[in-house]
Each structure stands twice: as C-alpha cells, then as structure tokens.
C-alpha positions in Angstrom: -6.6 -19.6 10.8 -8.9 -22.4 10.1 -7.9 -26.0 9.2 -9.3 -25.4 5.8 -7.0 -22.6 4.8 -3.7 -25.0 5.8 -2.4 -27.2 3.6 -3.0 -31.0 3.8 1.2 -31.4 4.6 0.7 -28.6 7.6 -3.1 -30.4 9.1 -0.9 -33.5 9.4 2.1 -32.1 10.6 -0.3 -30.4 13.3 -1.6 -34.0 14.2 1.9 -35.5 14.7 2.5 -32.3 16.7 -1.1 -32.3 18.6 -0.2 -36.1 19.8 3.0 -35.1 21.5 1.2 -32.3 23.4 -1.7 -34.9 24.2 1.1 -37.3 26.1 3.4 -35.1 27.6 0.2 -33.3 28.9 -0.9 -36.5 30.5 -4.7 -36.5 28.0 -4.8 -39.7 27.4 -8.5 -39.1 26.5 -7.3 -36.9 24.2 -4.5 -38.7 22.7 -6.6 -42.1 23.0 -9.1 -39.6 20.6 -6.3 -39.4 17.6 -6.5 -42.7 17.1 -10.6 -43.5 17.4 -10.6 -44.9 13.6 -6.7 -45.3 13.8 -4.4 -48.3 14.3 -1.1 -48.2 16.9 1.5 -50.4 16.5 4.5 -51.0 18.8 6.5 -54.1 18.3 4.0 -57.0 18.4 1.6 -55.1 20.1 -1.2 -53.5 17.7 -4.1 -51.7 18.7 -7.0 -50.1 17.5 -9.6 -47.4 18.6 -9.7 -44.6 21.1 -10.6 -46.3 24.3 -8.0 -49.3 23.9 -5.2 -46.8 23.2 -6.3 -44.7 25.9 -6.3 -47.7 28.2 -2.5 -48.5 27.1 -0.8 -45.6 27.6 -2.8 -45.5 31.3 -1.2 -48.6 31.9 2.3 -47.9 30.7 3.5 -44.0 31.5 3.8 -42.5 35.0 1.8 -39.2 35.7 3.4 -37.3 37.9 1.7 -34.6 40.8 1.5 -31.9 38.5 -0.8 -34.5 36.2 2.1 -34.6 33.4 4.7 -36.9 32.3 7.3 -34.7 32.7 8.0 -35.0 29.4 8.2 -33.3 26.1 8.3 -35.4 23.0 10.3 -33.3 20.6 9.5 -35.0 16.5 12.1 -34.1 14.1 12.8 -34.7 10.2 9.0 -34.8 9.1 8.6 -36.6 6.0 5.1 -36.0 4.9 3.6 -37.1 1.4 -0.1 -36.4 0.5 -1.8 -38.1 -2.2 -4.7 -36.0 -2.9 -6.4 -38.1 -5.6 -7.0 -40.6 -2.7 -7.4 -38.6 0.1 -4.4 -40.6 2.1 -0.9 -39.7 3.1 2.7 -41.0 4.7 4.8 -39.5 6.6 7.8 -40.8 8.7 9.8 -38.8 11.3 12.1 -39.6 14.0 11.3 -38.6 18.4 13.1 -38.2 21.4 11.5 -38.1 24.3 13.3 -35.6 27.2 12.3 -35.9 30.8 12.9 -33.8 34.0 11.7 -35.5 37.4 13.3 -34.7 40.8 16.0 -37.6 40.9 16.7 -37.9 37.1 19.9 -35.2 37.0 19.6 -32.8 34.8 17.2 -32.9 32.0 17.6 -36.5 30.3 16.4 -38.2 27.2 14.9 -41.3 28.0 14.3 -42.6 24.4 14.3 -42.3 21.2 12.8 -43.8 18.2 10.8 -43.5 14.7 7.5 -42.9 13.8 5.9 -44.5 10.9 2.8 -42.9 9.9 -0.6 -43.4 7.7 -3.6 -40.9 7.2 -7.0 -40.8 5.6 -8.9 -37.4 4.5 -12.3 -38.0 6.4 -15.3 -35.5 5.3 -12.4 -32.5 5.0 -10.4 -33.2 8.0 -6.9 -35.2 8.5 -6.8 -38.0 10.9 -4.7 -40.8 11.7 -5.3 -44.0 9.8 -1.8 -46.0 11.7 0.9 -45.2 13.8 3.9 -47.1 14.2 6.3 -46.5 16.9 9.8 -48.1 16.6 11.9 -47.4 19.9 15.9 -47.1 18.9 17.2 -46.2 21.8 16.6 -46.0 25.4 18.1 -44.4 28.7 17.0 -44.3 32.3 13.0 -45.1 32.3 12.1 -45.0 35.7 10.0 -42.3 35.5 8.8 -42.6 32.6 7.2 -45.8 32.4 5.6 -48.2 35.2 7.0 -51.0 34.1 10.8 -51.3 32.8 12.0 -52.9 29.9 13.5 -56.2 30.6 17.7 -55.7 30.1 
C-alpha cells in the first residue's frame, strides 16, 4: 500500500513508529534522517538537522556486538491531530524503553518518558517538523547509555 493511500493520522503514526525501529536498530543515519528539516529537543539541549542528531545519539547510546541497542522502544497512547488546511499536525504519546543485555536480569525497562511531537506536509509526504523528548522515569542505564545520569 502506498503512502498516498494512508491517511495523514496513519503516515505519522508510521514515522513515530519508523524512529523507534531506526534506534533500537542502531541507524542512526537513518534516524539522524527523520529529523533532516526537524528540530530535537531534550531538556536544554535542542538540536536541529540530520547530521547533528545523528552525531548525538552516536555519542550517547551503547551499540552492542550484534550492532543494536538491545532495545525496543515500545510508544503507546498516540495522540495525533492533523490540520489539513495547513498541512501541519500534533501528536503526543508516551515510550518505554525495554532492554535485554547479558548482566541486566531479566528483560528491564530502563526509561520511560513522553513524546511531544510537530509535523509539516512537505510536497505530499509527512515528516517531522520537532520532537520533544521528556524523560519521566529511569531505571538501570548502564547499557543503555555511555554516560550515566548524574544521581
């Protein structure tokens, strides 16, 4: 089925689903991509452009030997809502992040948080126009991220 055939609710809810494949999957070329003409936000820290966010998650999340996280990024309670006259939409939703590694026992979340999300309608296709990422909670991060969150 072809983009054009799915509504402009189920083309975004396949971008907040294609970005949690992208990370777990350990693309950050790919994911980096989603937000080309995109801003991310987390906290203070607010990027923008493909090879910046790319750059960031690099920096941040551990790639394990199989070349994934480890992870899977599970994105609940989508709240999407299109404007068509303008070509934009919002959508909010809420993540939790599950991870197996050898020495995390057994399969753990290691956060959890909201999403906050703007898109723009670009010649016919759906794209990100903002991301923000509120973290709410968090458990053991050792694998998950390079550097840890200061307690």
């Amino acid at each position: 089925m072809s983009s054009a055939s799915l509504s402009s609710a189920r083309q975004i809810e396949n971008l907040i689903a294609r970005y949690s494949h992208l990370v777990d999957e350990g693309d950050f070329a790919g994911f980096g991509a989603l937000f080309d003409e995109a801003d991310f936000v987390s906290g203070e820290m607010s990027l923008r452009g493909a090879k910046a966010i790319e750059d960031l998650i690099g920096s941040m999340l551990v790639v394990h030997d199989d070349g994934t996280l480890r992870t899977r990024h599970i994105t609940t309670n989508i709240l999407i809502e299109v404007n068509e006259d303008d070509d934009t939409a919002v959508a909010g939703s809420y993540y939790n992040i599950l991870q197996s590694v050898p020495g995390l026992l057994p399969l753990q979340m290691v956060a959890g948080g909201r999403y906050r999300d703007r898109f723009q309608r670009r010649e016919g296709a759906w794209s990100f126009a903002r991301r923000e990422v509120t973290i709410d909670f968090t458990g053991d991060t050792r694998y998950h991220l390079k550097e840890q969150p200061a307690v």
